[in-house]
C-alpha positions in Angstrom: -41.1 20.7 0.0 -41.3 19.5 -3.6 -39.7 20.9 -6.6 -42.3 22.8 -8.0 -41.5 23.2 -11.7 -39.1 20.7 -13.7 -36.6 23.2 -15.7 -34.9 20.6 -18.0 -38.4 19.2 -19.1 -39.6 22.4 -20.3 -38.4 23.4 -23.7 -37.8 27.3 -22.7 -36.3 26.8 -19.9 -33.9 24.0 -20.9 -33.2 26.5 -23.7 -32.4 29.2 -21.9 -30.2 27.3 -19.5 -28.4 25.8 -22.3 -27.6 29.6 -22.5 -27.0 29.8 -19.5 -24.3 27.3 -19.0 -22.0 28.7 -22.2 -22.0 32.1 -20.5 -20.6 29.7 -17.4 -18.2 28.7 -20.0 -17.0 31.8 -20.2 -15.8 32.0 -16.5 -14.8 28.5 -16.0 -12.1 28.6 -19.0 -11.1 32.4 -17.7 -7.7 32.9 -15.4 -9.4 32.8 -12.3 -8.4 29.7 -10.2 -11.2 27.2 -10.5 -10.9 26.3 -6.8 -11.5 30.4 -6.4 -14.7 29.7 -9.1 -16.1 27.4 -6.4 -15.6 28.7 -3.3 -17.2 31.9 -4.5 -20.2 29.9 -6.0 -20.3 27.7 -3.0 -20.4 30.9 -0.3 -23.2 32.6 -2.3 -25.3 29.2 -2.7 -25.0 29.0 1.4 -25.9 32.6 1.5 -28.9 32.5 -1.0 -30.5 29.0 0.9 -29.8 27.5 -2.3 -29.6 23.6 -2.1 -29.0 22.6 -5.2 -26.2 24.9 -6.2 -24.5 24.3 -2.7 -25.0 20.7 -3.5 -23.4 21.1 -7.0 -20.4 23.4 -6.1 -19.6 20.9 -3.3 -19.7 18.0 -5.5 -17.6 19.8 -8.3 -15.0 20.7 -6.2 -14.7 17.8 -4.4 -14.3 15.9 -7.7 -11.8 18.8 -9.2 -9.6 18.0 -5.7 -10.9 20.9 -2.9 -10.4 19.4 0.3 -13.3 18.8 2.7 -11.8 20.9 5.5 -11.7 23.7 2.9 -15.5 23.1 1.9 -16.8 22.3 5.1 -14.8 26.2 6.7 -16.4 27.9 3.6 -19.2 29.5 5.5 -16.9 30.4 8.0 -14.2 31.8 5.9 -13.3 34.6 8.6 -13.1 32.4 11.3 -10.5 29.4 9.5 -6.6 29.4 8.6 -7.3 27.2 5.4 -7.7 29.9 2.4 -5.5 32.2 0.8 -5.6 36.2 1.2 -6.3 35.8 -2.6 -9.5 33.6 -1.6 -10.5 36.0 1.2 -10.8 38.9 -0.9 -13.1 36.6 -3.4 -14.7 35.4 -0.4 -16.1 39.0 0.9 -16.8 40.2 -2.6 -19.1 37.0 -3.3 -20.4 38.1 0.0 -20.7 41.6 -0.4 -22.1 41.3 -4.2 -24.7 38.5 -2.9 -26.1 40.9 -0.2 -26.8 43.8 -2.2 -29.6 44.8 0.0 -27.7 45.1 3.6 -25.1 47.6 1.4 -26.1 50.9 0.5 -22.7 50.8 -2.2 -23.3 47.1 -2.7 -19.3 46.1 -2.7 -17.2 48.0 -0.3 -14.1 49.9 -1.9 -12.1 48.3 1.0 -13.4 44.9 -0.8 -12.8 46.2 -3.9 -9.3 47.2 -3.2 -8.5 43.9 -1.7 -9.8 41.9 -4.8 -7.8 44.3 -7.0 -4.4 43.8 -4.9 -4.8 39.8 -6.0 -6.2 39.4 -9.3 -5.5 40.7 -12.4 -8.6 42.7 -15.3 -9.3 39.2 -16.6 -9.8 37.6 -13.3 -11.5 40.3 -11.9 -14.0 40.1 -14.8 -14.6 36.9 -14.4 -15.2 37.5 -10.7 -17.8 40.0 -11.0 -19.6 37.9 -14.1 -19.4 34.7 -12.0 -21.1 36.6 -8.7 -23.7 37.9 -10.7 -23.9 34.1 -12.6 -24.6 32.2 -9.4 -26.9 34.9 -8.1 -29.1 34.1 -11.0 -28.8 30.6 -11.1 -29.7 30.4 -7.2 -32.8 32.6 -7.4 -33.8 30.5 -10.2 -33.6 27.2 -8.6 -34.8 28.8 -5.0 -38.2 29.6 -6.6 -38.9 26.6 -8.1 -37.6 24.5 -5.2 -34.8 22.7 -7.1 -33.7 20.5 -4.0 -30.1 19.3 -3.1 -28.9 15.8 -2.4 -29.0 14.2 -6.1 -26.6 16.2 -8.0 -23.6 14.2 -9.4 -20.3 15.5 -10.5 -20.4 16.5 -14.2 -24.0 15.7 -14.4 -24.9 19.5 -15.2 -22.3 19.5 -17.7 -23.9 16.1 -19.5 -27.1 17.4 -19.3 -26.4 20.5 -21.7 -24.6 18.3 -24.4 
């Protein structure tokens, strides 16, 4: 499978991802724990088939310290000892918020609650922006086949200089 469409070569598109990425700044200097920022972005990548952005969010949190058990237990966060109750409850909303379609109410209010119990109105702001955020970003890069394997840590973050 080839990448079918270059986004950074084409004017619009490298526009609108410049966008993109300062609405990521948002999130990334909110209160929410940047290991928490990952995890979530990493689960909905795996959940979405998206190879770049799982390649990316592995590769920035490896470099901002996340351990590789950690990483490598991610897509079976249910089934592993290694992540807080705090990370659990992001866990199932990225999860729940990613899979709109299999919900009829979308998040649960048993996930809700859970998120609500360990992060504060900021946090959970940046929560809900950062599901919807890597939602967008993976449907992007799924249709035009952005492929995994050549990210580099920081490299996204050049790139929009």
């Amino acid at each position: 499978m080839e990448t079918r469409f270059n986004l950074f070569d084409n004017p619009i598109s490298a526009n609108f991802f410049k966008r993109f990425a300062n609405a990521g700044l948002v999130i990334q200097q909110s209160p929410l724990p940047h290991s928490t920022q990952e995890l979530v972005s990493l689960r909905a990548s795996q959940i979405n088939g998206c190879g770049w952005c799982i390649d990316m969010h592995t590769k920035e949190a490896t470099a901002a310290g996340e351990t590789a058990v950690r990483l490598h237990l991610v897509a079976a966060w249910r089934e592993s000892t290694v992540f807080t109750e705090a990370e659990r409850a992001a866990l199932a909303f990225a999860e729940e918020g990613t899979r709109l379609a299999d919900a009829h109410q979308g998040v649960s209010d048993e996930t809700w609650a859970r998120v609500r119990e360990h992060y504060d109105d900021d946090q959970v702001a940046a929560l809900v922006c950062l599901v919807g955020l890597i939602n967008a970003a993976n449907r992007v890069a799924v249709i035009v086949h952005q492929r995994g394997g050549s990210y580099e840590a920081g490299m996204f973050a050049a790139a929009l200089r």
